[in-house]
C-alpha positions as CSV (number, residue, x, y, z in Angstrom):
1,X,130.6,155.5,159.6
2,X,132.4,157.8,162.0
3,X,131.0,160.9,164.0
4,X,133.6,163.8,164.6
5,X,134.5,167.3,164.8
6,X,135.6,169.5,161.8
7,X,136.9,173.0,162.6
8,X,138.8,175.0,160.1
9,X,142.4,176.1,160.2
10,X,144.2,178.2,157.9
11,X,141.6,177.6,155.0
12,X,141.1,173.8,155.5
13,X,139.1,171.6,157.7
14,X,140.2,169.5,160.1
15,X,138.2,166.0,161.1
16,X,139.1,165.3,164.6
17,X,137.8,161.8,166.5
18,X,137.1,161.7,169.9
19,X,136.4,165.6,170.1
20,X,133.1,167.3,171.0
21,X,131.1,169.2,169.9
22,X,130.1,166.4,167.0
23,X,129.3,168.3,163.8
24,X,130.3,166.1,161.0
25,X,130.4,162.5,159.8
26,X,132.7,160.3,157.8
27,X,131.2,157.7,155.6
28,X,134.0,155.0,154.1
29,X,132.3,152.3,151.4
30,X,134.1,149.8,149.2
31,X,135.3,146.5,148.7
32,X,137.8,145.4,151.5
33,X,139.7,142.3,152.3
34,X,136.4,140.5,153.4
35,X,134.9,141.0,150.1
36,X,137.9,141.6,147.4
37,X,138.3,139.1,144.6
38,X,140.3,138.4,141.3
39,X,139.0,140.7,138.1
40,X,139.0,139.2,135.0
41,X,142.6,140.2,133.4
42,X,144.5,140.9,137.1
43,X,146.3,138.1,138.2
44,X,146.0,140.3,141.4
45,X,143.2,141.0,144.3
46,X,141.6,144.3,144.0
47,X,140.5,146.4,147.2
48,X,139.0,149.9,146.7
49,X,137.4,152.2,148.8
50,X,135.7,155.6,149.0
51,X,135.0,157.8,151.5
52,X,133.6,161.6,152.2
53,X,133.1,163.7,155.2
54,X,130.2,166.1,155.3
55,X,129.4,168.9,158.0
56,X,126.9,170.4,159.4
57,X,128.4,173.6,160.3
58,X,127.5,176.5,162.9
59,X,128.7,179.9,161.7
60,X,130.0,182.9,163.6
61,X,128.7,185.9,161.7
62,X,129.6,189.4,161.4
63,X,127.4,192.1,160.0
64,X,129.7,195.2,158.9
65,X,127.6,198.6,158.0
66,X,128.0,201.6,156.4
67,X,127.3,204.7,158.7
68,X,129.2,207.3,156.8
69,X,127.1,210.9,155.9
70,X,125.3,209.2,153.0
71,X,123.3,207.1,155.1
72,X,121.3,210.1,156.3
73,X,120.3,210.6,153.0
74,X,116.8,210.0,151.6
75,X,116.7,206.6,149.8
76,X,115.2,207.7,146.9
77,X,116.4,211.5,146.2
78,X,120.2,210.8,147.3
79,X,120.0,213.8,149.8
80,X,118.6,215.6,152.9
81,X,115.2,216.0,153.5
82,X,115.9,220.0,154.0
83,X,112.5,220.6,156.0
84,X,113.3,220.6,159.3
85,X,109.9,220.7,161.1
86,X,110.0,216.8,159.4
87,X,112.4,215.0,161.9
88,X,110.7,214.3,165.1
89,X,114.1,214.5,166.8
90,X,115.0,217.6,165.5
91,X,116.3,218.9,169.2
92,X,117.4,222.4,167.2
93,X,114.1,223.2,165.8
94,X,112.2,223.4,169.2
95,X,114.8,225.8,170.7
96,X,114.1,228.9,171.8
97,X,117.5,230.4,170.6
98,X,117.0,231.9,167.3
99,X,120.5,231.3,165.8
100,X,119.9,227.4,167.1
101,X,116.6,227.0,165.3
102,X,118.1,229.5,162.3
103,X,120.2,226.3,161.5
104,X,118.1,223.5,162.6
105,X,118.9,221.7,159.0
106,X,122.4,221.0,160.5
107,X,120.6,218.4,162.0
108,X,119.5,216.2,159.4
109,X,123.4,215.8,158.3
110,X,124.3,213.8,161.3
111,X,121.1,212.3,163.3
112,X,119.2,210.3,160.4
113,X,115.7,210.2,160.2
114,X,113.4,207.4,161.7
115,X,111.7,206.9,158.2
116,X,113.3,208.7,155.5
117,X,116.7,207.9,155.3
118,X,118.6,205.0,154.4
119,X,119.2,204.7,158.0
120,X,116.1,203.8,159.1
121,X,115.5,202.0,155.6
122,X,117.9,199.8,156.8
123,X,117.1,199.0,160.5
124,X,114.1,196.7,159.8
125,X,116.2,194.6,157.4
126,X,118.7,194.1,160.2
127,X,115.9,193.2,162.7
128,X,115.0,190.7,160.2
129,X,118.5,189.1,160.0
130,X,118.5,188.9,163.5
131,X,114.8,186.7,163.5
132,X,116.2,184.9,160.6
133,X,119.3,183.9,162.8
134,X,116.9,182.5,165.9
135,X,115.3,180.5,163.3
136,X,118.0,178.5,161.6
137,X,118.8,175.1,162.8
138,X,122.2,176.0,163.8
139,X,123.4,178.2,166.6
140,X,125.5,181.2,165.4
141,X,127.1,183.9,167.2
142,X,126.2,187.2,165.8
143,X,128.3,190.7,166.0
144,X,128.2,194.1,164.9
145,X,131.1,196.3,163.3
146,X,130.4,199.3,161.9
147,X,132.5,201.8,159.4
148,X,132.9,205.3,158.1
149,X,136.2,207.2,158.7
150,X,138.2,209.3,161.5
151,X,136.0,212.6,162.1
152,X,135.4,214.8,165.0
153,X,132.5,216.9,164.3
154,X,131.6,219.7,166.6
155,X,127.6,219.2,166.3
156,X,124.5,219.7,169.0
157,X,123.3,216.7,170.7
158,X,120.0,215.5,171.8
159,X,120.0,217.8,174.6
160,X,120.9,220.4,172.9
161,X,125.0,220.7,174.1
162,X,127.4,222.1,171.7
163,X,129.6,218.7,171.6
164,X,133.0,216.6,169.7
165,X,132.2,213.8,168.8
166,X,134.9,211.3,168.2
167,X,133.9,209.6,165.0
168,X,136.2,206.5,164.5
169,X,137.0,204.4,161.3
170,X,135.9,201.6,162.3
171,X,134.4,199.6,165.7
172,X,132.9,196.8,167.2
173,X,129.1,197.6,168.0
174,X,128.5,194.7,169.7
175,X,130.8,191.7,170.3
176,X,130.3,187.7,169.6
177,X,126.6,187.0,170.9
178,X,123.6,185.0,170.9
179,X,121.1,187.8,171.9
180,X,120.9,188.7,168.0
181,X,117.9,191.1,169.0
182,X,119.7,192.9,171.7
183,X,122.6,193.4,169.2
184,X,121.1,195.6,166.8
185,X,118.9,196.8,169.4
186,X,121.9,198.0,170.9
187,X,123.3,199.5,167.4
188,X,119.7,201.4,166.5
189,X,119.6,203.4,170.1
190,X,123.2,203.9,169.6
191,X,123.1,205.5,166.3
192,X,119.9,207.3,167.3
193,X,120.4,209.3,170.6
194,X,124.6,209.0,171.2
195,X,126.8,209.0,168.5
196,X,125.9,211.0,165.2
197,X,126.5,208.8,161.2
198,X,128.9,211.1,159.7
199,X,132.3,210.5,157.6
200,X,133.5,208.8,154.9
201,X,133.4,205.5,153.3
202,X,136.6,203.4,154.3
203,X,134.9,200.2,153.5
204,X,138.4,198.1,154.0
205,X,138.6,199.0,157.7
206,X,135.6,197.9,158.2
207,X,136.2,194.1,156.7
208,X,139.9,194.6,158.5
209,X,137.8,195.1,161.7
210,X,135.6,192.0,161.3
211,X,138.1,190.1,160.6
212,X,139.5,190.6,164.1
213,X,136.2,190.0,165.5
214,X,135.9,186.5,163.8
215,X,139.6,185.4,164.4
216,X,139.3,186.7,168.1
217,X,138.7,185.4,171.6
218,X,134.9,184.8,171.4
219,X,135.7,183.1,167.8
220,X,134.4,179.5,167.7
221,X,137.0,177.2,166.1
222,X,134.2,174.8,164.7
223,X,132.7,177.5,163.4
224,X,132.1,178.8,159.5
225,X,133.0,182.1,159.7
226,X,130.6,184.3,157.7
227,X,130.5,188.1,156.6
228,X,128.4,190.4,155.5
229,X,129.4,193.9,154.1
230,X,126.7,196.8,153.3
231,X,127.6,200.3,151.9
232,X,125.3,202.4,150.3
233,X,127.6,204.1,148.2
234,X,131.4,203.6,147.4
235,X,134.7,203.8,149.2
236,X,136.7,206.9,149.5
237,X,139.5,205.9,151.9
238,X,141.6,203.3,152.6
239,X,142.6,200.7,150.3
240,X,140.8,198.6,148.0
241,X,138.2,196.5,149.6
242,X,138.4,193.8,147.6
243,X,142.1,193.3,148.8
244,X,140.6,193.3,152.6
245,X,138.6,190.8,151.7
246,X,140.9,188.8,150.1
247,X,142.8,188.6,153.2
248,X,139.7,188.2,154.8
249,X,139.5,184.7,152.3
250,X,142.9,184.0,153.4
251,X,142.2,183.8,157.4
252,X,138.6,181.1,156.2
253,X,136.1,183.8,156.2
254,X,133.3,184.3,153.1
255,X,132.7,187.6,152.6
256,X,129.1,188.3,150.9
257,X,128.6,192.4,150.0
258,X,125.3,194.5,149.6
259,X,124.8,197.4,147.9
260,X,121.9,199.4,149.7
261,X,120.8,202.3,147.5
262,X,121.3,202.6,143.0
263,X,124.4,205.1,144.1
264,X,126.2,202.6,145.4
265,X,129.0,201.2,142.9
266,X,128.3,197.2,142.3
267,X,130.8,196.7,140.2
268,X,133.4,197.5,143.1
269,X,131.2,195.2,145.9
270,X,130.7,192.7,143.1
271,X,134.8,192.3,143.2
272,X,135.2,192.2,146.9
273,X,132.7,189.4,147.0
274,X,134.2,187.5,144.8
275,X,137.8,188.3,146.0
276,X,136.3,186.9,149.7
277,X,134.4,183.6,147.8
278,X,130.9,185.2,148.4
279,X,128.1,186.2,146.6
280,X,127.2,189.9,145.8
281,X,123.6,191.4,146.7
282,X,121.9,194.6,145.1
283,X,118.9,196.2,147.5
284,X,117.3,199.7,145.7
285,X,115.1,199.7,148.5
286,X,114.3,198.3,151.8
287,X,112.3,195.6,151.1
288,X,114.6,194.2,148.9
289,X,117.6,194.5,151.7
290,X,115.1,192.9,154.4
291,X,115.1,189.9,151.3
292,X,118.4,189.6,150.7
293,X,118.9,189.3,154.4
294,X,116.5,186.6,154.7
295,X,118.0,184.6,152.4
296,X,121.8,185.0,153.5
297,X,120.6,183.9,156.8
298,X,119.4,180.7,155.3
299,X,122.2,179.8,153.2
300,X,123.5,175.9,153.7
301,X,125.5,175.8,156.3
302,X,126.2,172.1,155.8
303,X,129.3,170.8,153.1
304,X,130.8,168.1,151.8
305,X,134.5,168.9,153.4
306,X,136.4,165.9,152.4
């Protein structure tokens, strides 16, 4: 029995002696020269062996979300909420210019609400993930990417300022950590008060992205590289997403995709699952994303490598 270290390159393990951290172990069993004899019919000695490796593997993951326009939209009627006076944090309906509060329902298009939205039906499902992650057995690093398109809205802000916003494809949230809480932490206030959701659905870039961040610097080479992809709808730019994730297969990452919201096409996220040797999730609802977090947080992270 030998104790070693496995990390993966270009798709395959390796099992390295003599090299910390230890995360895997080699058993060998069989009949060897101290214990080989004749069988009936060989006029030969036999020896055979056996052996397997199995690991018990920490992951890096990477959670990749959907911020385009959609996700301001109500969960269950699959557009804005147009009442204004509804959205605590409706800046522009507390104005005291007319023509600001005359189109106060601007608003809702780019600063989603705290409760109805799929926004905010999201959040506590991420919160989740991040618990789940502190209560594994393993120790993961944990990082944010998020995804929409290139758009440069001209919009009000919290304080009321007449400002561009430079909306990109994609980018990193929050890099390689673990302080899971103070990653999506970081993402919610983000979202909330400084940058507005808005743009399209290039769901590629955001995989492409997240593959940099688990191939990077703060990448763990011992690591199973894990990711997780959520759109609530279905991509509009950019190429395919199954072929990102493909490539995404190619460099040793598993990509598992959630739908969040029935207008979100399956049948596309199904593919890019499979096309990245993951699973594919459906969540109507929030409770059912906070689940399907849950449960990718706890998948085995252990393997039989050899």
């Amino acid at each position: 029995m030998e104790f070693r270290n496995s990390v993966v390159a270009n798709s395959q393990y390796l099992f390295t002696a003599g090299v910390t951290p230890t995360n895997s172990v080699r058993v060998e069993i069989g009949r060897d020269v101290g214990t080989v004899g004749p069988l009936r019919r060989v006029t030969q000695q036999v020896s055979v062996t056996r052996d397997a490796t199995a690991a018990a593997l920490e992951r890096d993951v990477c959670l990749v979300i959907d911020r385009s326009g959609s996700m301001t939209f109500d969960l269950v009627t699959g557009t804005w909420m147009q009442d204004s006076t509804q959205h605590p944090y409706n800046a522009m309906s507390n104005s005291p210019n007319f023509w600001i509060r005359n189109k106060s329902y601007q608003w809702w298009w780019f600063w989603a609400h705290p409760q109805n939205s799929r926004w905010s039906s999201m959040l506590p499902a991420v919160y989740l993930l991040a618990d789940e992650l502190l209560a594994t057995n393993q120790k993961e690093k944990f990082s944010i990417v998020s995804y929409s398109s290139d758009y440069d809205p001209t919009i009000y802000d919290h304080d009321l300022n007449q400002t561009t916003f430079n909306v990109e494809t994609s980018s990193v949230i929050f890099e390689p950590t673990f302080d899971y809480v103070a990653a999506v932490t970081h993402m919610d206030n983000f979202y909330r008060y400084q940058m507005p959701i808005a743009g399209g659905t290039n769901i590629s870039a955001g995989i492409d992205q997240a593959v940099e961040v688990l191939t990077g610097r703060d990448a763990r080479p011992h690591a199973f590289k894990v990711m997780i992809v959520m759109t609530d709808g279905q991509f509009n730019q950019g190429r395919k997403p199954w072929l990102a994730s493909a490539d995404a297969a190619t460099a040793g990452i598993e990509v598992h995709t959630v739908t969040f919201s029935n207008q979100a096409n399956q049948q596309d996220m199904m593919a890019t699952a499979t096309a990245g040797r993951g699973i594919h999730f459906h969540a109507p609802d929030g409770d059912t994303l906070a689940d399907i977090f849950q449960e990718i947080a706890h998948l085995p992270a252990a393997a039989i490598i050899e």
